[in-house]
C-alpha positions as CSV (number, residue, x, y, z in Angstrom):
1,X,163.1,255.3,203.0
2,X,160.9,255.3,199.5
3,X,162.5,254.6,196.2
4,X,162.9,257.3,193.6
5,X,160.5,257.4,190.6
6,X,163.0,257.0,187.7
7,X,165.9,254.6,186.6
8,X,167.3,252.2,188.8
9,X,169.6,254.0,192.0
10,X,172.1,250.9,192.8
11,X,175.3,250.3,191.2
12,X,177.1,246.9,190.8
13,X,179.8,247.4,193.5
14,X,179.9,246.9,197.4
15,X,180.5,249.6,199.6
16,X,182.9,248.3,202.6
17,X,182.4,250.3,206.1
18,X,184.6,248.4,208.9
19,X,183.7,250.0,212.6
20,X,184.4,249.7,216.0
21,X,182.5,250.9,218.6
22,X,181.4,253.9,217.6
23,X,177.6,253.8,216.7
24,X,176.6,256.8,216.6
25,X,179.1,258.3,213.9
26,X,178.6,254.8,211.6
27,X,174.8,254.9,211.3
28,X,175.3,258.4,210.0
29,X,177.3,257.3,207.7
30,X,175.4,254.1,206.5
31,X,172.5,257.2,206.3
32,X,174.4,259.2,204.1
33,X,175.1,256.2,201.9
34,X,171.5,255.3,201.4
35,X,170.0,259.1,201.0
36,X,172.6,259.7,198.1
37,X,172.3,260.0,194.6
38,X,173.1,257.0,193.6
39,X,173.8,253.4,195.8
40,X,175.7,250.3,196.0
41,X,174.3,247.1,195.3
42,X,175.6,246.0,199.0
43,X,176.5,247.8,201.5
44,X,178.8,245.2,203.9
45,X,179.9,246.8,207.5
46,X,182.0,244.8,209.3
47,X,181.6,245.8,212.9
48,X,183.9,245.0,215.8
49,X,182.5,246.7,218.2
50,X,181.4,246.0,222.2
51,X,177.5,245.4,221.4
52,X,175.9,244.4,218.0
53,X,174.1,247.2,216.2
54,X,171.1,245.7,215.6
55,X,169.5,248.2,213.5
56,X,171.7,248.2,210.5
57,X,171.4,244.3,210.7
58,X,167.8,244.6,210.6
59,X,167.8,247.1,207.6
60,X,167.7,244.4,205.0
61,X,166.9,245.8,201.4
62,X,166.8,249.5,200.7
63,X,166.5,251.4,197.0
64,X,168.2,248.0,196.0
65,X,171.0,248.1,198.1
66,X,171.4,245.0,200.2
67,X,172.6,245.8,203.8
68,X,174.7,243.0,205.5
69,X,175.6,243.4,208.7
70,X,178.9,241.1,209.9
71,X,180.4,241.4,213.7
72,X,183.5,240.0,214.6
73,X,185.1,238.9,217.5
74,X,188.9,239.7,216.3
75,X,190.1,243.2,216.5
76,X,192.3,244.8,213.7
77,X,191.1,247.6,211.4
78,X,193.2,245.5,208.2
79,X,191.7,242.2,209.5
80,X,188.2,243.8,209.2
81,X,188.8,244.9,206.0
82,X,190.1,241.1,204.5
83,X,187.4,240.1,206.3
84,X,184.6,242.4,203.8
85,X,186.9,241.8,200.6
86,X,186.5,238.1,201.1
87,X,182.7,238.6,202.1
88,X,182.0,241.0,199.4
89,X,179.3,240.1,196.9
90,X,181.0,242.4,193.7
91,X,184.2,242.3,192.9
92,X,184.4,246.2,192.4
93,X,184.7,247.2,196.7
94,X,184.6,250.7,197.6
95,X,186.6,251.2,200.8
96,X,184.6,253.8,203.2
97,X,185.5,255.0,206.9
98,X,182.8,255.5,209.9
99,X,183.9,259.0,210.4
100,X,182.2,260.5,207.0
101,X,179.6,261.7,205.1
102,X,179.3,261.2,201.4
103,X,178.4,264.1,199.1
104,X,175.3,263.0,196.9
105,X,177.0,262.5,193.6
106,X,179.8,260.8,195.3
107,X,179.4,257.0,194.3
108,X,178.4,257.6,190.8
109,X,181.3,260.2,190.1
110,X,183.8,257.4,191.9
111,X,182.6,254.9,190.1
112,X,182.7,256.4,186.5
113,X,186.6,257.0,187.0
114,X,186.3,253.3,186.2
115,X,185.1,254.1,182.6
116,X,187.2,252.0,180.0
117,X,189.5,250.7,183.1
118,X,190.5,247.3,184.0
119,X,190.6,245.5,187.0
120,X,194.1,247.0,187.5
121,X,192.5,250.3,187.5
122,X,191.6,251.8,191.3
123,X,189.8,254.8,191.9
124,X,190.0,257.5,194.3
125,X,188.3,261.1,195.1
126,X,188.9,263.5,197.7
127,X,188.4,263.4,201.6
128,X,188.0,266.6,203.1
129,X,187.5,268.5,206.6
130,X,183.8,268.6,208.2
131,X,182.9,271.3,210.5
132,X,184.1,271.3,214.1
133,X,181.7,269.2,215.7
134,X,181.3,269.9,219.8
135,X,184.1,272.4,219.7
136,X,186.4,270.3,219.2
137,X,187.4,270.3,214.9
138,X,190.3,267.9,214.8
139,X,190.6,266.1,211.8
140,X,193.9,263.8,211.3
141,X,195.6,265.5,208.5
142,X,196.9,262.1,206.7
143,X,193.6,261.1,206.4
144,X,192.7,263.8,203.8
145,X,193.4,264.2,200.4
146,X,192.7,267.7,198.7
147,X,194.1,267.6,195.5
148,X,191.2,269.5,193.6
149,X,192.9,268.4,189.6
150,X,192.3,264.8,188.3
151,X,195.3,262.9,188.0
152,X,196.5,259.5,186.6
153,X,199.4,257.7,188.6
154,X,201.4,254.3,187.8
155,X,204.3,253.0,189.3
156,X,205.9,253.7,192.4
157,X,205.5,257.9,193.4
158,X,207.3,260.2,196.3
159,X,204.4,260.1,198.1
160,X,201.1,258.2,199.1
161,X,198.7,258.3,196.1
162,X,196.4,255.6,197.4
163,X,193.6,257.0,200.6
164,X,192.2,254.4,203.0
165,X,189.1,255.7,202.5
166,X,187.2,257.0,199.6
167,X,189.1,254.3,197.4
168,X,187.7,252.0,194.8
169,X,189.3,248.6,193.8
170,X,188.8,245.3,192.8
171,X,188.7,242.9,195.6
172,X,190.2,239.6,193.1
173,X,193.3,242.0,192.7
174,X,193.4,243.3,196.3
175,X,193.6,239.8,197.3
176,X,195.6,237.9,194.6
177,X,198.0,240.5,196.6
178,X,197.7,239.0,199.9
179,X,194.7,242.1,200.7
180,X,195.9,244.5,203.5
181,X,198.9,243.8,206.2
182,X,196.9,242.8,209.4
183,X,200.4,243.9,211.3
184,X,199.3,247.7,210.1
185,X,196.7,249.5,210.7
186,X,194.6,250.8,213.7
187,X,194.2,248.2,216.2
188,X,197.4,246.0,215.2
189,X,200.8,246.8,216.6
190,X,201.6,249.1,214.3
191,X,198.5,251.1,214.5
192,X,198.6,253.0,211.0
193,X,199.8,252.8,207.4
194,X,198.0,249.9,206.3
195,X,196.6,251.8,203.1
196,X,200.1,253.0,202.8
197,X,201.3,249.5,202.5
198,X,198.5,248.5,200.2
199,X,198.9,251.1,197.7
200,X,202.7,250.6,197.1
201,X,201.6,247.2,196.6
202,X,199.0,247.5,194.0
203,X,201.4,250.2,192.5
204,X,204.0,247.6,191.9
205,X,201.4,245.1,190.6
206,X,200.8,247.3,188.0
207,X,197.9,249.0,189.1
208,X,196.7,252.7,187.8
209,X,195.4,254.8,189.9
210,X,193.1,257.5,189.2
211,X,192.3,260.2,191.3
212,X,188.8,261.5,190.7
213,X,188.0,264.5,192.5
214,X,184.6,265.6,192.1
215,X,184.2,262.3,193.9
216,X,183.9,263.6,197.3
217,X,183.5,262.5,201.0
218,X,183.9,264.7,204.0
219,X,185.9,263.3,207.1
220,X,183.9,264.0,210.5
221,X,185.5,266.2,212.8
222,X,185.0,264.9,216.0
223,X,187.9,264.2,217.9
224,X,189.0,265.8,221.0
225,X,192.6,267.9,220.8
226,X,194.0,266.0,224.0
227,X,193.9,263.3,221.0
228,X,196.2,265.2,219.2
229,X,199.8,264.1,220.6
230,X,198.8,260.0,220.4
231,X,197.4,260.8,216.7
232,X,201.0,261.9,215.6
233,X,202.5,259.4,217.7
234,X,200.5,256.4,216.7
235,X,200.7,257.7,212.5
236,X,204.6,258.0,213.0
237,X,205.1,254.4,214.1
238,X,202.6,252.8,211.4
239,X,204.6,255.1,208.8
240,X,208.1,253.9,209.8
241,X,206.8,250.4,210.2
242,X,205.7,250.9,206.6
243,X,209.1,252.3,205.3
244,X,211.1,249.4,207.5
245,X,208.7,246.4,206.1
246,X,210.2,247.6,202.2
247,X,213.7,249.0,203.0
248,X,216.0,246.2,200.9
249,X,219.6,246.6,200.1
250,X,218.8,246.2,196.3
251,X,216.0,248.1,196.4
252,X,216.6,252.0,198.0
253,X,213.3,253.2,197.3
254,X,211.8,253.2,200.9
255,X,214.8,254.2,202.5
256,X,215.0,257.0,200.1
257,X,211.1,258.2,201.0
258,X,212.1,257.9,204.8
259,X,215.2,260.1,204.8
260,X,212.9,262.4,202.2
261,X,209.8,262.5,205.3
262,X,212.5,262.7,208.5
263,X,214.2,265.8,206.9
264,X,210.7,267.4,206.2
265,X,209.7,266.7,209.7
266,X,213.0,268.5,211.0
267,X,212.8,271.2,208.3
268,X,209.0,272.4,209.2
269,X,209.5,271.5,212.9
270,X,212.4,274.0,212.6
271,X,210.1,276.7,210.2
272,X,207.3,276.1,213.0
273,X,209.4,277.0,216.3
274,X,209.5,281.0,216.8
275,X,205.8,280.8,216.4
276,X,204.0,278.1,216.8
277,X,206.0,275.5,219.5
278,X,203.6,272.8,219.8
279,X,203.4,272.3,216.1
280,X,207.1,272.0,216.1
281,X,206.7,269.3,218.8
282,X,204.2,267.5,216.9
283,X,206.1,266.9,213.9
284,X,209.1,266.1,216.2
285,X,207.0,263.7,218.1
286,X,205.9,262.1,214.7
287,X,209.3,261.8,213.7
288,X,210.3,259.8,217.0
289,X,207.3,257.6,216.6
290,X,208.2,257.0,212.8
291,X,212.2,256.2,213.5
292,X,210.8,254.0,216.6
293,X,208.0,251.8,214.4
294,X,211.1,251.4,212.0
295,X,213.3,250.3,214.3
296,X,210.7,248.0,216.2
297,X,209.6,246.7,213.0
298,X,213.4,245.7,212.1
299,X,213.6,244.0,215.4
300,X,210.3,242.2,215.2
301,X,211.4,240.9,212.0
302,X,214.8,239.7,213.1
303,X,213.2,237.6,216.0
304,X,210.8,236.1,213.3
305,X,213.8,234.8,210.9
306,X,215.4,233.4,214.2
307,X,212.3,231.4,215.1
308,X,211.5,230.6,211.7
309,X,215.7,229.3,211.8
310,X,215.2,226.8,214.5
């Protein structure tokens, strides 16, 4: 890949990609990194994966983005990302997912939401749909964000402000914070709502979070349908994980949001049924996932205090 006549490409920041097994869909995305506009200074992926993918970790230096290729041997989508914030050569990490393409402009736009921001600022731009790859078009809906205005958001809000992906931060304040729950998140027990977690968290640190939106990624569209009815089960019991781990008696907020999301469940599952049944069922079957995580998440934590007791 040849360098571009004219100023210098790479920006100080690291762009974090944390895969597993799925090598086809992450080099693309490594491509579209490197082909865009502008670049990161490093690009870390963090790979669990069945066998090492030794072409990225032979890619070394390219338009003055350093490539580093790490591969783990513990599982854990949270884990993996601790494991680049600690590894990350800037303190400025921009949090990326295998599954997408980045528009040209897309670092550059991200990054200038930083403009006049401190290291309690975090910056975030949209995640939308790709086209229906191999017929199949399924694209978890809590994994995009749409919202085409820019917005500015600080302290705790009714809903999830804070993406997975498509998120700049910086990693001193991500960590000072204890970095993401490795008991959320695909791969852990409770296989979702990690970002969830860490947004609420930065939130309450003070953080302000500003939604960028010409700042643009686009989430692959590959998986199968037959996927569909684990998706909404698995999302469910990260999300009521989530609300359990901040429901306190002094503090009502989370309970407040999980009452808010059950009755939406129930209210569109209801809206859904004379015409479209197995949408109904999904958001039923998210809503028994989300009450079960909440309840095994209780429970889990109630055998902890008793060991930790003895």
């Amino acid at each position: 890949m040849s360098a571009p006549v004219g100023p210098d490409p790479a920006c100080d920041a690291t762009v974090l990609i944390c895969s597993h097994d799925r090598p086809r869909l992450l080099a693309d995305t490594v491509a579209s990194v490197l082909a865009a506009s502008r670049v990161p200074r490093e690009l870390l992926v963090v790979d669990h994966s069945t066998v090492a993918h030794d072409e990225l970790a032979a890619l070394g230096v390219v338009r003055g983005c350093t490539v580093r290729y790490l591969q783990t041997t513990e599982s854990g989508l949270s884990l993996a990302r601790n494991t680049g914030l600690r590894a990350a050569a800037y303190d400025v990490v921009v949090l990326l997912d295998d599954d997408m393409l980045v528009e040209p402009e897309w670092l550059g736009r991200l990054l200038a939401g930083f403009a006049d921001g401190g290291p309690y600022t975090v910056v975030t731009g949209r995640v939308l749909a790709g086209p229906p790859e191999g017929g199949y078009g399924l694209v978890p809906p809590a994994a995009l964000v749409t919202r085409s205005t820019a917005a500015v958001y600080r302290g705790r809000q009714s809903t999830d402000v804070i993406p997975g992906a498509n998120v700049a931060l910086h990693r001193e304040v991500a960590l000072a914070i204890g970095g993401f729950d490795e008991r959320l998140g695909a791969g852990s027990r409770f296989p979702s709502a990690d970002d969830n977690d860490m947004g609420l968290r930065l939130l309450d640190a003070g953080c302000e979070v500003r939604h960028v939106p010409g700042a643009v990624v686009l989430h692959r569209a590959w998986r199968t349908r037959r996927e569909r009815a684990l998706m909404r089960w698995t999302y469910g019991r990260g999300k009521g994980a989530f609300y359990a781990k901040h429901m306190r008696r002094s503090d009502p907020y989370a309970l407040a949001r999980l009452r808010a999301d059950a009755r939406a469940r129930i209210a569109a599952a209801q809206r859904g049924l004379p015409h479209s049944p197995r949408a109904s069922a999904g958001q039923l079957l998210y809503l028994a996932g989300m009450l079960t995580g909440a309840a095994q998440w209780l429970l889990c934590e109630r055998r902890r205090r008793a060991r930790t007791w003895r």
